[in-house]
C-alpha positions as CSV (number, residue, x, y, z in Angstrom):
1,X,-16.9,25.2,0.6
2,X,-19.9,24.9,3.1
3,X,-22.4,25.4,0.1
4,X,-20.0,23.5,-2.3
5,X,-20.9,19.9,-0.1
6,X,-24.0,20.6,1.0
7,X,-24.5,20.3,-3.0
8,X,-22.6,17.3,-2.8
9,X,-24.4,16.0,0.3
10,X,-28.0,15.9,-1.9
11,X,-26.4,14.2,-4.9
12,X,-24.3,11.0,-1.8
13,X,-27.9,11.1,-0.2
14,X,-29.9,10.6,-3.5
15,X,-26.9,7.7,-4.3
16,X,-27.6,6.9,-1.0
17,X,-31.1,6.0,-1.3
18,X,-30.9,4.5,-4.5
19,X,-28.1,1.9,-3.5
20,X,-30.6,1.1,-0.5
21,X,-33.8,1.0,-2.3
22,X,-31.6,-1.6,-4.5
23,X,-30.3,-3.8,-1.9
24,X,-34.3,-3.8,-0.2
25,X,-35.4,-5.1,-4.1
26,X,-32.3,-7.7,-4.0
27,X,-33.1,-8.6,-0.8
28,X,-37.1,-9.3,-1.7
29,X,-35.6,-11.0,-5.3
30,X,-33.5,-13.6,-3.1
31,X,-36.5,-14.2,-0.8
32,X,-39.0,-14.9,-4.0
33,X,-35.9,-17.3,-5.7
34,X,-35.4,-19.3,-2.7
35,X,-38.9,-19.7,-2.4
36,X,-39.7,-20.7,-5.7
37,X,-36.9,-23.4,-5.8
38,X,-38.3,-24.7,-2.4
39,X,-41.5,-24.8,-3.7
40,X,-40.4,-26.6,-7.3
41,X,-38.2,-29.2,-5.8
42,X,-40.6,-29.9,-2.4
43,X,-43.9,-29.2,-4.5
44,X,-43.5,-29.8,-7.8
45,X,-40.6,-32.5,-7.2
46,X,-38.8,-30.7,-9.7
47,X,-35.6,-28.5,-9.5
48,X,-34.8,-25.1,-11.0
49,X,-31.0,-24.9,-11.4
50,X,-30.4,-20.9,-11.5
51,X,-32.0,-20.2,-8.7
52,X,-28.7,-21.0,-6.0
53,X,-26.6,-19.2,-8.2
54,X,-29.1,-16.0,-9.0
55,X,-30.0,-15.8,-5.0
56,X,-26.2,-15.7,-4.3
57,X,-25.3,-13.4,-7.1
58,X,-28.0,-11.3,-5.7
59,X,-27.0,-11.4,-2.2
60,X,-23.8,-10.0,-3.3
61,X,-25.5,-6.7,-4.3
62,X,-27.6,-6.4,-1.3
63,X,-25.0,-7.4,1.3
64,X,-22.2,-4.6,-0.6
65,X,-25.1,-1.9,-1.7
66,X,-26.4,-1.7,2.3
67,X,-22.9,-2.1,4.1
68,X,-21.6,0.9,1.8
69,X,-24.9,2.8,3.0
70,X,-23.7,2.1,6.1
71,X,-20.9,3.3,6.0
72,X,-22.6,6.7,4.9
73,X,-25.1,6.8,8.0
74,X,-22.2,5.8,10.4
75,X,-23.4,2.2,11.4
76,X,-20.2,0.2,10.9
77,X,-19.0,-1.2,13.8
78,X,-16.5,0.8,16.0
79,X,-15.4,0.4,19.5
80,X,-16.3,4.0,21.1
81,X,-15.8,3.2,24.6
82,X,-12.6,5.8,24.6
83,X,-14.4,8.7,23.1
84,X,-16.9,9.3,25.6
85,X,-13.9,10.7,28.0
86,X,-12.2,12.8,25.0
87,X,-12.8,16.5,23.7
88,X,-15.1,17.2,20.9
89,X,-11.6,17.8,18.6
90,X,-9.8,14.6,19.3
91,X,-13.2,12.6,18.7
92,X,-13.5,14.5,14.9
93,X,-9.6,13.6,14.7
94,X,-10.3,9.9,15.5
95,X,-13.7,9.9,13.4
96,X,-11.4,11.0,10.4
97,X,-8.8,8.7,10.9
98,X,-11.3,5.6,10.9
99,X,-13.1,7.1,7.7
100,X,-9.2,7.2,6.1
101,X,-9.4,3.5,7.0
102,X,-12.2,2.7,5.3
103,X,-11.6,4.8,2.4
104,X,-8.5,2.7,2.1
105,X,-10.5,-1.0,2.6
106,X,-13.2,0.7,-0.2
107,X,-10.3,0.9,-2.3
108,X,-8.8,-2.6,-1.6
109,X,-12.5,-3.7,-2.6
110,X,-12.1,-2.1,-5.8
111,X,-8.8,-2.9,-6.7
112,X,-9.1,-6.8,-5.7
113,X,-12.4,-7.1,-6.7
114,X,-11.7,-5.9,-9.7
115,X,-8.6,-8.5,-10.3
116,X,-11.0,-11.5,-9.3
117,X,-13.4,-10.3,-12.0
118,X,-10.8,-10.2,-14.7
119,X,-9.6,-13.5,-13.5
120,X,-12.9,-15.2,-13.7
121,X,-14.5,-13.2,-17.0
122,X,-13.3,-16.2,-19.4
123,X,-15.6,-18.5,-17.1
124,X,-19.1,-19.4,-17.6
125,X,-21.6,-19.8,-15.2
126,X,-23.2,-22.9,-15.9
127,X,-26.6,-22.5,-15.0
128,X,-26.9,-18.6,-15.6
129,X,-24.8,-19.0,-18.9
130,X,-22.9,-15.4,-18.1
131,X,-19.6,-14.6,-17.4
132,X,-18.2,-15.3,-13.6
133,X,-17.3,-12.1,-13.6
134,X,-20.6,-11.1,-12.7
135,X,-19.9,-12.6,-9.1
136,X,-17.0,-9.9,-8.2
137,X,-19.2,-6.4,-9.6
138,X,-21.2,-6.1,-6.5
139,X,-17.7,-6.0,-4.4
140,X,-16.3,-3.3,-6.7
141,X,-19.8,-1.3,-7.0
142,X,-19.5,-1.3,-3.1
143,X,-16.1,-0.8,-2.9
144,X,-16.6,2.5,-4.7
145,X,-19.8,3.4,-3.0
146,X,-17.6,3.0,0.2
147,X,-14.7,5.3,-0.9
148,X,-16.9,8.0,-2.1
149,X,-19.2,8.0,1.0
150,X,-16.1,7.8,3.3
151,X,-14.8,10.6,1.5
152,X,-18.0,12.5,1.7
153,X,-18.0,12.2,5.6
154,X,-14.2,13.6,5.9
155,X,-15.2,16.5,3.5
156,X,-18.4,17.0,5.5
157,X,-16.1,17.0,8.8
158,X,-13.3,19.5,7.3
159,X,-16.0,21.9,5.8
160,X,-17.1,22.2,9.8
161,X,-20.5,21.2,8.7
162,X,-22.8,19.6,11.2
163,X,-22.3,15.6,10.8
164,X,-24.4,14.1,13.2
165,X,-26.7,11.8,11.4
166,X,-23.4,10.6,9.8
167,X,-22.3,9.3,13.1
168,X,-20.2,12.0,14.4
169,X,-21.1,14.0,18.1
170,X,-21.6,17.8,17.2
171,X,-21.7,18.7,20.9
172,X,-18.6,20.5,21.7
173,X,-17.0,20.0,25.1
């Protein structure tokens, strides 16, 4: 099993980097949009109209892409105070439990995000001309990049390998 996800654990950390490479790029694309449409309308008195729209669809990607790397590296937010004072088993019982939890919000991602994309696919955007179902695929994408990274940390933690860059203590007590 041990060799079985440390196979796994190259193929999450290559997805891994990719998805954070991506939101970096989204992250630079949003930067150079706004900038250009403060540049035509203060400079050029002028206004490009996808811009707004493009910088916010974008945003979407690079908000969902680095929260569900995140997740992956073990920088959510958590409120740890109580397991500086239990044993090493407790803290991997309590790590698992919150990974269960976002597994399950990953999957409420996917599920709703996936309903407000049907929902809004017979809409068009009016200044990007594509379907407003475009604005709900970065919450899905994440959603599923959460739920499989979640799932790779509770695998990690039940194959007994080490998991400390994934947020858990390995010392035992």
């Amino acid at each position: 099993m041990q060799n079985t996800m440390k196979s796994i654990a190259v193929g999450m950390s290559l997805t891994a980097r990719i998805a954070l490479w991506a939101a970096g790029t989204g992250l630079v694309l949003m930067t150079a949009l706004i900038a250009a449409q403060v540049f035509w309308r203060y400079v050029l008195n002028d206004s490009i109209s996808w811009t707004e729209p493009a910088s916010v669809m974008v945003m979407g990607w690079f908000i969902f892409l680095g929260a569900a790397v995140g997740i992956r590296e073990g920088y959510h937010l958590s409120f740890d105070v109580l397991l500086y004072v239990l044993p090493h088993k407790a803290k991997m019982v309590l790590y698992t439990i919150s990974d269960g939890v976002v597994t399950a919000f990953g999957c409420g991602m996917i599920w709703f995000g996936w309903q407000l994309a049907e929902k809004t696919s017979s809409n068009v955007l009016p200044s990007l001309g594509i379907s407003g179902a475009f604005d709900f695929i970065p919450l899905v994408a994440g959603g599923f990049l959460i739920v499989i990274f979640s799932l790779e940390r509770i695998a990690r933690r039940l194959a007994g390998l080490p998991t400390a860059r994934f947020g858990d203590d390995p010392v035992e007590d």
